[in-house]
N, C-alpha and C positions, 0 to 999 in steps of 0.2 A: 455540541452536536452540530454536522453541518447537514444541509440536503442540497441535493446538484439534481436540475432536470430530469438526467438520466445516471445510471452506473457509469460508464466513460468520463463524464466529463468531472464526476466526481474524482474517478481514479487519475484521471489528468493533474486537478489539484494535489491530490496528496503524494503523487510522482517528484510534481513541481516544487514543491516545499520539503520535499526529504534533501532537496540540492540547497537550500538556504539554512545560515543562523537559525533561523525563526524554530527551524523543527527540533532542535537541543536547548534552544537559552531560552525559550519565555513559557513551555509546556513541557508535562513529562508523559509520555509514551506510557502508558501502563500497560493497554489490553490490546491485542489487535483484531479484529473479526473481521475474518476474509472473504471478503464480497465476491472476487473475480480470482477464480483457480489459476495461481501459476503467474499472476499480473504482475509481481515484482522479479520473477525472473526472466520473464519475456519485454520488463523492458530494461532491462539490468545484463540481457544476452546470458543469463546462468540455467543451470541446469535446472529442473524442475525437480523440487520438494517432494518427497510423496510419501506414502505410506504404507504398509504390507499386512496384511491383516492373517495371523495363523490360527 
């Protein structure tokens, strides 16, 4: 478990280490729980995720 000052600087971190070795070879990704709506496709330039509720 990590804590960062604020949310930013957190998602700043786990931005930064999705581009390194580090985030495949020494940890495995199990769960993701998303902090910031939309964070990985606005800095990834993709289209946003969403959902439709009928």
């Amino acid at each position: 478990m990590w804590e960062a000052d604020d949310h930013n600087a957190y998602q700043l971190l786990i931005d930064a280490l999705r581009e390194t070795p580090f985030w495949d070879r020494y940890f495995q990704v199990v769960d993701l729980l998303v902090g910031t709506e939309n964070g990985y496709a606005r800095t990834y330039g993709l289209d946003a995720v969403t959902t439709v509720s009928t």
